[in-house]
C-alpha positions as CSV (number, residue, x, y, z in Angstrom):
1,X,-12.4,-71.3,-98.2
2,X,-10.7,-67.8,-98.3
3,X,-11.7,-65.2,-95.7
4,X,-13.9,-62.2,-96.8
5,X,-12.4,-58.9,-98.0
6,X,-14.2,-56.2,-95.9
7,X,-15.5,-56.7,-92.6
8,X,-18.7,-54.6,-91.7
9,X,-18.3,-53.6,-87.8
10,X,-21.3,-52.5,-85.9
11,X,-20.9,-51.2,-82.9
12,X,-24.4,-50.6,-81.0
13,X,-26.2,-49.8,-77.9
14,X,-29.7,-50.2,-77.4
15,X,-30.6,-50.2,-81.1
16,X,-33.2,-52.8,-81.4
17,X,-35.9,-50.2,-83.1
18,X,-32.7,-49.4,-85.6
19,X,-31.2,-52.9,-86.3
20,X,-33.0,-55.1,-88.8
21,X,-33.5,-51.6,-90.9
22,X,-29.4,-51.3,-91.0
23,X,-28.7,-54.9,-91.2
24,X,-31.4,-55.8,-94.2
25,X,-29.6,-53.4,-95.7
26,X,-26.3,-54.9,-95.4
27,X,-27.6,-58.2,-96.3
28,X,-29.2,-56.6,-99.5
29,X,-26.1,-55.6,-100.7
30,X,-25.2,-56.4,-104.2
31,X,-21.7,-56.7,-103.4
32,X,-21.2,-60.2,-101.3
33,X,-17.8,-60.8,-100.0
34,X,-18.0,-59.5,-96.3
35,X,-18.5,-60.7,-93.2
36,X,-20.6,-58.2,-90.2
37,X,-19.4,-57.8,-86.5
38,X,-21.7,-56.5,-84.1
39,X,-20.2,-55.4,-80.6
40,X,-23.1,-55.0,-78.5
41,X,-22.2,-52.6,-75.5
42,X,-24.2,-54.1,-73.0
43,X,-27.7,-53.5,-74.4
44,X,-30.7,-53.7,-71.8
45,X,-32.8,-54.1,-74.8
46,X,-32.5,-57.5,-76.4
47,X,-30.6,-56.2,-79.5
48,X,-27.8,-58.9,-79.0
49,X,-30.5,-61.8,-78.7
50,X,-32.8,-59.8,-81.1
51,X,-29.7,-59.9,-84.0
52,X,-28.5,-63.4,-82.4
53,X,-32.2,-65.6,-83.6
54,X,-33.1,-63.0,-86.6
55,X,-29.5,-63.0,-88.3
56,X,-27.4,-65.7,-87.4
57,X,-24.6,-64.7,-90.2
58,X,-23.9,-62.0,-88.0
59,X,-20.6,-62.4,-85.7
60,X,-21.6,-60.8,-82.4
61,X,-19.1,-59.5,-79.1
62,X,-21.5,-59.0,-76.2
63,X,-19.6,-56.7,-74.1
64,X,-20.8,-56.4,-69.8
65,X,-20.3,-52.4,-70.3
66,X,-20.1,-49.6,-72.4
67,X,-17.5,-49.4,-74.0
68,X,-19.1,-46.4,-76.1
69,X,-18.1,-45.7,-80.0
70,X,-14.2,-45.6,-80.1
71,X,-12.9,-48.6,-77.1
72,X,-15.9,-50.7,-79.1
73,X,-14.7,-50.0,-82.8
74,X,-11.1,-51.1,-81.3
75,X,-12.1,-53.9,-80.2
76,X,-13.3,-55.0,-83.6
77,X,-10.8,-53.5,-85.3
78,X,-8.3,-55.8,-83.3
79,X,-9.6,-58.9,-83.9
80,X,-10.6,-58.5,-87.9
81,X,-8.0,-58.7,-90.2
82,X,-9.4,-57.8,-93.6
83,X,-8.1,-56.1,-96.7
84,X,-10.8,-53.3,-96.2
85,X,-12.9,-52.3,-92.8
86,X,-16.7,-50.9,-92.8
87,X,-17.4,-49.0,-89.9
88,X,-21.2,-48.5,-89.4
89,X,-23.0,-46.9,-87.2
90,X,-26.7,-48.7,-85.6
91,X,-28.6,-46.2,-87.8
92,X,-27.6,-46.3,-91.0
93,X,-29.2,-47.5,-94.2
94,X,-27.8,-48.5,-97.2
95,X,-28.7,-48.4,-100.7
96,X,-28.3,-51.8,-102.3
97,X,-25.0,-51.1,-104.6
98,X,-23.1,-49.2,-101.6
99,X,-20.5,-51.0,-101.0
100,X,-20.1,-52.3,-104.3
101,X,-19.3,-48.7,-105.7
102,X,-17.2,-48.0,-102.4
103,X,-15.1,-50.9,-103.1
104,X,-14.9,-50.3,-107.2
105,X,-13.6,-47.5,-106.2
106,X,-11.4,-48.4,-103.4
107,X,-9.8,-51.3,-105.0
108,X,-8.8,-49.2,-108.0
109,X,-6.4,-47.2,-105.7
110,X,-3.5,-49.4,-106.8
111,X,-0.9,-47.1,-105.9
112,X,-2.7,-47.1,-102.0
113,X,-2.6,-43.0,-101.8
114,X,-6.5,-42.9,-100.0
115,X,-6.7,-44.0,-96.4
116,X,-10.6,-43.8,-96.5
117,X,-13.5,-44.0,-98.9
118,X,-17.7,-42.4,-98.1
119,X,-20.3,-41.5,-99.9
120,X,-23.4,-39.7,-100.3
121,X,-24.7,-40.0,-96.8
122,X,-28.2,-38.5,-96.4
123,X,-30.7,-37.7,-93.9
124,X,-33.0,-40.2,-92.3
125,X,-36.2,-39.0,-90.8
126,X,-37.6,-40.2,-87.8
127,X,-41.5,-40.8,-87.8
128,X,-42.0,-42.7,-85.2
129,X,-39.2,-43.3,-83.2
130,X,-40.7,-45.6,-81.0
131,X,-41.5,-48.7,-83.6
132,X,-38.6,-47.6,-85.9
133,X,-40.4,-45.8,-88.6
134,X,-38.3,-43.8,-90.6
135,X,-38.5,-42.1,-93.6
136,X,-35.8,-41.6,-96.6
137,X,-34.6,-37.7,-97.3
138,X,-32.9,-35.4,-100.1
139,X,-31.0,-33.5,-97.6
140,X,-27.3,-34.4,-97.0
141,X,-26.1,-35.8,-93.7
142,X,-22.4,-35.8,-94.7
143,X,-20.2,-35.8,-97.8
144,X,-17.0,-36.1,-95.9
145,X,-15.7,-34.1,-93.3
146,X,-14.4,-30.0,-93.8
147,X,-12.2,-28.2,-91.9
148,X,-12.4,-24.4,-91.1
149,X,-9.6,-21.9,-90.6
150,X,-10.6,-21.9,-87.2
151,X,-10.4,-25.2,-87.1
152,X,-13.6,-25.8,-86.3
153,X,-14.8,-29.4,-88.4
154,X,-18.1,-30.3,-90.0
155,X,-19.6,-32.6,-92.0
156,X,-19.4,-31.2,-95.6
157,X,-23.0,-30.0,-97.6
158,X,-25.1,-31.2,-94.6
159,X,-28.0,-29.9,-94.6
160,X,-28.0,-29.5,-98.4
161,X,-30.1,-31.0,-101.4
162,X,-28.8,-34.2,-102.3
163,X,-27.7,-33.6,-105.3
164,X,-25.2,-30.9,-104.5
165,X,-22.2,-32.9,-104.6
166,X,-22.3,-35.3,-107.4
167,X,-18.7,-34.8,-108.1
168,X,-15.9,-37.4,-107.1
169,X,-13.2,-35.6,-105.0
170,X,-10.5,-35.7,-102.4
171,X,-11.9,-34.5,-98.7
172,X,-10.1,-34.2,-95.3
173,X,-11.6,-37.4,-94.0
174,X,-15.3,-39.7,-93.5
175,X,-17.9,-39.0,-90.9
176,X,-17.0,-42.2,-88.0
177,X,-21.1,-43.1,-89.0
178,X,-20.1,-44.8,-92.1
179,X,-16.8,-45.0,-93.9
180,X,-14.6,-47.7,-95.6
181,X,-11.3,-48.0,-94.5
182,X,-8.3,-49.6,-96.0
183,X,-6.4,-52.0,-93.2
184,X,-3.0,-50.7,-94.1
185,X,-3.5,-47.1,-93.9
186,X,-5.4,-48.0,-90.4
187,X,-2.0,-49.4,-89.4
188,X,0.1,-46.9,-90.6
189,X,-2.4,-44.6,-88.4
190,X,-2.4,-46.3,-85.7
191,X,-1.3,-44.6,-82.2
192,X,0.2,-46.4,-79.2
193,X,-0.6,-45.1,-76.1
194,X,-0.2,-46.0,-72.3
195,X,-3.0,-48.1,-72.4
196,X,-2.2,-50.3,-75.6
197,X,1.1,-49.9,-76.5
198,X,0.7,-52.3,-79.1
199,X,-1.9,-49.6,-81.0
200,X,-5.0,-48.2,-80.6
201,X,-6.9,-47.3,-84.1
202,X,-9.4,-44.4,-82.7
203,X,-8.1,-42.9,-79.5
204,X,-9.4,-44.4,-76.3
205,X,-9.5,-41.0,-74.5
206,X,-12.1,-40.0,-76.4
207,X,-14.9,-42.5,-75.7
208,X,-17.2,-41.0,-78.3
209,X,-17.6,-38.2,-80.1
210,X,-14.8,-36.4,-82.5
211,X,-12.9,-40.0,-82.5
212,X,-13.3,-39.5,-86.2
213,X,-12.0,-36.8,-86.9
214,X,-8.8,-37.0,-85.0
215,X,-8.8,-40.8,-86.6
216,X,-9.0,-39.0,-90.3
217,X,-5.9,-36.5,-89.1
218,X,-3.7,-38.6,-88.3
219,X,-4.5,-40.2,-91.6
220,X,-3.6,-36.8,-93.6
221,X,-0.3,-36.8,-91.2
222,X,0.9,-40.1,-92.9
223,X,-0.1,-38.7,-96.3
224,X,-3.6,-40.8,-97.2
225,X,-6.6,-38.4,-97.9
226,X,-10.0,-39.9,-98.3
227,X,-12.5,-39.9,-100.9
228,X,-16.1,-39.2,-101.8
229,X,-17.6,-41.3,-103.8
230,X,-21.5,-40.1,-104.2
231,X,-22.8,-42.7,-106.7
232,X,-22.3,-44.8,-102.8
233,X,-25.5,-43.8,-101.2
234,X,-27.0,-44.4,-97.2
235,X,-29.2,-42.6,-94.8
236,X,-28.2,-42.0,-91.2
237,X,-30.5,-41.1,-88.6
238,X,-28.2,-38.2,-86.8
239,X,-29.4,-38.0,-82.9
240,X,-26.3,-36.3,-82.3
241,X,-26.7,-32.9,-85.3
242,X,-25.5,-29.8,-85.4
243,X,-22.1,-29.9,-87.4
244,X,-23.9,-28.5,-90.7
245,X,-24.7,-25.3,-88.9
246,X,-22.4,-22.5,-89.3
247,X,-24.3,-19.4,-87.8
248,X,-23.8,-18.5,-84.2
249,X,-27.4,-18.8,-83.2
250,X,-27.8,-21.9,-84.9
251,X,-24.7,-23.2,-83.4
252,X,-26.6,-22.7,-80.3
253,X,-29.8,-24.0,-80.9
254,X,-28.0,-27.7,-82.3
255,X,-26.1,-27.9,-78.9
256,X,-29.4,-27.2,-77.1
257,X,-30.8,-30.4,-78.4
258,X,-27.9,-32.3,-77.6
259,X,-27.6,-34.5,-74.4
260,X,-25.3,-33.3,-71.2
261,X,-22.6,-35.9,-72.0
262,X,-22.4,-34.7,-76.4
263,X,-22.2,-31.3,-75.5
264,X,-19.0,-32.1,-72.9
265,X,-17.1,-34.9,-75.0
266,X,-17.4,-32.3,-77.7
267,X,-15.9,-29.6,-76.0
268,X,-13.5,-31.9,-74.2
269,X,-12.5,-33.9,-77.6
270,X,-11.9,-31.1,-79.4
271,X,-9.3,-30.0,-77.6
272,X,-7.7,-33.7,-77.3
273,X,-7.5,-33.7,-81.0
274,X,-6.3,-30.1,-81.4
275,X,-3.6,-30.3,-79.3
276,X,-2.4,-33.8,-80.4
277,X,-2.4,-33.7,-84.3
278,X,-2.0,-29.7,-85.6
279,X,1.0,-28.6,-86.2
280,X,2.6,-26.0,-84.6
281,X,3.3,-23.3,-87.3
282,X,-0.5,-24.1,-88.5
283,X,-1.7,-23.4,-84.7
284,X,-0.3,-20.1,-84.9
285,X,-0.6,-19.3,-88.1
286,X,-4.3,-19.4,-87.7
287,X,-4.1,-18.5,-83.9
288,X,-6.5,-15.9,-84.2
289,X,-9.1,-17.3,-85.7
290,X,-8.8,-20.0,-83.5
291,X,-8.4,-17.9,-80.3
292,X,-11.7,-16.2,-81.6
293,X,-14.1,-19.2,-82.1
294,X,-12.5,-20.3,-78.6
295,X,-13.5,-17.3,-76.8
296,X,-16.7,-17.3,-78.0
297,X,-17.3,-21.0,-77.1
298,X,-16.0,-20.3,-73.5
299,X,-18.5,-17.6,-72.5
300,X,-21.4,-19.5,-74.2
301,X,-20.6,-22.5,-71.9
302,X,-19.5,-20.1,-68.7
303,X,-23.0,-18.4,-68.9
304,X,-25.1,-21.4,-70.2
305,X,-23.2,-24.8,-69.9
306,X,-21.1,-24.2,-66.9
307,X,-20.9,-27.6,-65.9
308,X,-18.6,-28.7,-69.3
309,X,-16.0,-26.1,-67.9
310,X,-14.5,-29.0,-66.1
311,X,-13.4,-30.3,-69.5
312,X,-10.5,-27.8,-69.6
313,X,-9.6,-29.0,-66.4
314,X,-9.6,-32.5,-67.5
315,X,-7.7,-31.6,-70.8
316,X,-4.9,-30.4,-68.2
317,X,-5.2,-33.3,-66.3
318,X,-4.4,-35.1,-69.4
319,X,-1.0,-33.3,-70.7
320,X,1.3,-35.5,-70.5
321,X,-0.7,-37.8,-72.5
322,X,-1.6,-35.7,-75.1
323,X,2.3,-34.4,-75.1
324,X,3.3,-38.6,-75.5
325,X,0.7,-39.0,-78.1
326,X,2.0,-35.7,-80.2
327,X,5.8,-37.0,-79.9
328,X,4.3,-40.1,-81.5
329,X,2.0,-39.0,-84.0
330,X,4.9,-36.7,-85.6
331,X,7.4,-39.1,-85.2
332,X,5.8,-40.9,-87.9
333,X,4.1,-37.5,-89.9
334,X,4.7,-37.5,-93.8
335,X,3.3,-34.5,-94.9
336,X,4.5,-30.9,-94.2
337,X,2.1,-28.0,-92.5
338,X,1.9,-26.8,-95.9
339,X,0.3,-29.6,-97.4
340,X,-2.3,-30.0,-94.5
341,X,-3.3,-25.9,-94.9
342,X,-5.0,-26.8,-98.5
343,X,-7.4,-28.0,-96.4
344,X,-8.4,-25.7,-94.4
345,X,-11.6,-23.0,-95.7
């Protein structure tokens, strides 16, 4: 019997109200070649033994810690060795013919120039939060990720009406709640580091949070773009919002709903990334519109956050890492700045 071609990898954490919602809809899929890993991260709500009796298909890794978003996805990405990856976060829902238009799509890249492949991923709507009632949007959650001039990174038309982008096109890179991912271009992206030399696919150091995006630039560095397909539809229930807002006050109020730990990964991660994937020339070519969101960011957490000021000290702390990872990362870069400024808006 021949081994699956995508693996569906579901990392989770105290999901039980979210899991049968996202795993029916795996299940439901119209495409049926793949297999689903769950990598519980020690769960003190029965979700391992809730999945374990309700869907015994389902490959599960109970971990005895929290290994949080990115150690967890490495994990499964190390032991799966299939043509093509899902990565899927607990709160997701598909539409039935998902990953059969992902994978149309995917599998007629013959000349392997995408690294990744999303789709329309729309709001979900909690209603009751406590039994897992949720409720099916118009609005767009992501399209793909977009990246500013002061390189500040979103998650494209959120926020939206859903049928905004309708449109097949190239984008920077997936939102880490939902994406396909061709192995070899994981591979190629991969980046050894003091802890695994042998290669770590999303960067350990970051624990969660922004792990995706600094996954989907080192993905443009070795020349594989990703693309939106929106005829691929999901929902996600987003408990960790604000990347669709663009306006200072509503920058604001998103990180006010965010827990302690989002708001100082974010800030923390951001940096990681920033320092270890831009190119130089592009750093100061758009130096001040970078120094300018920076600034501002500073005195908003100085005067109302001052406890995530201990990121910067921890990014410091973590120089000679991030200087390792760099000499890495461009040792193996096939694009020029050039080419990664067409991004940028």
């Amino acid at each position: 019997m021949s081994s699956p071609k995508v693996t569906i990898i579901i990392p989770t954490y105290n999901s039980k109200i979210y899991i049968a919602h996202c795993l029916n809809s795996v299940f439901d899929q119209t495409y049926r070649d793949f297999q689903v890993l769950l990598i519980d991260n020690d769960s003190q709500d029965d979700t391992a033994d809730f999945v374990r009796r309700n869907y015994p298909r389902v490959n599960i890794i109970k971990n005895n810690k929290n290994l949080f978003f990115a150690k967890a996805n490495n994990q499964g990405l190390r032991l799966v060795k299939t043509d093509y990856v899902v990565l899927c976060n607990q709160d997701i829902i598909l539409e039935p013919t998902w990953l059969e238009e992902i994978m149309r799509t995917a599998e007629m890249d013959r000349y392997f120039r995408y690294g990744s492949f999303g789709g329309r991923l729309l709001k979900l709507k909690s209603i009751n939060i406590e039994v897992g009632d949720f409720e099916k949007t118009d609005r767009i959650d992501s399209c793909g990720l977009l990246v500013c001039k002061n390189h500040r990174v979103v998650e494209l038309g959120a926020g939206e009406p859903k049928d905004r982008f309708l449109q097949q096109q190239e984008v920077f890179g997936q939102s880490g709640a939902l994406a396909l991912f061709k192995r070899e271009a994981l591979e190629e992206a991969i980046l050894k580091n003091d802890d695994h030399p042998n290669g770590d696919y999303f960067d350990g150091d970051f624990l969660f949070y922004k792990e995706d995006v600094d996954l989907a630039w080192r993905l443009q560095l070795m020349g594989r773009p990703s693309l939106f397909v929106p005829s691929a539809v999901a929902y996600h229930l987003r408990t960790l919002s604000g990347s669709d807002e663009d306006s200072l006050g509503r920058i604001i109020k998103a990180r006010s709903q965010k827990s302690q730990l989002a708001r100082y990964y974010s800030y923390r991660n951001h940096f990681l990334w920033l320092l270890a994937d831009e190119f130089a020339a592009n750093l100061l070519r758009y130096l001040p519109q970078i120094l300018w969101h920076e600034i501002g960011k500073f005195f908003y957490i100085l005067f109302f956050e001052p406890r995530n000021l201990k990121a910067i000290g921890e990014v410091l702390a973590l120089s000679g890492r991030i200087r390792r990872k760099r000499k890495y990362i461009f040792s193996k870069c096939r694009v020029t700045a050039k080419e990664i400024r067409r991004w940028y808006k």
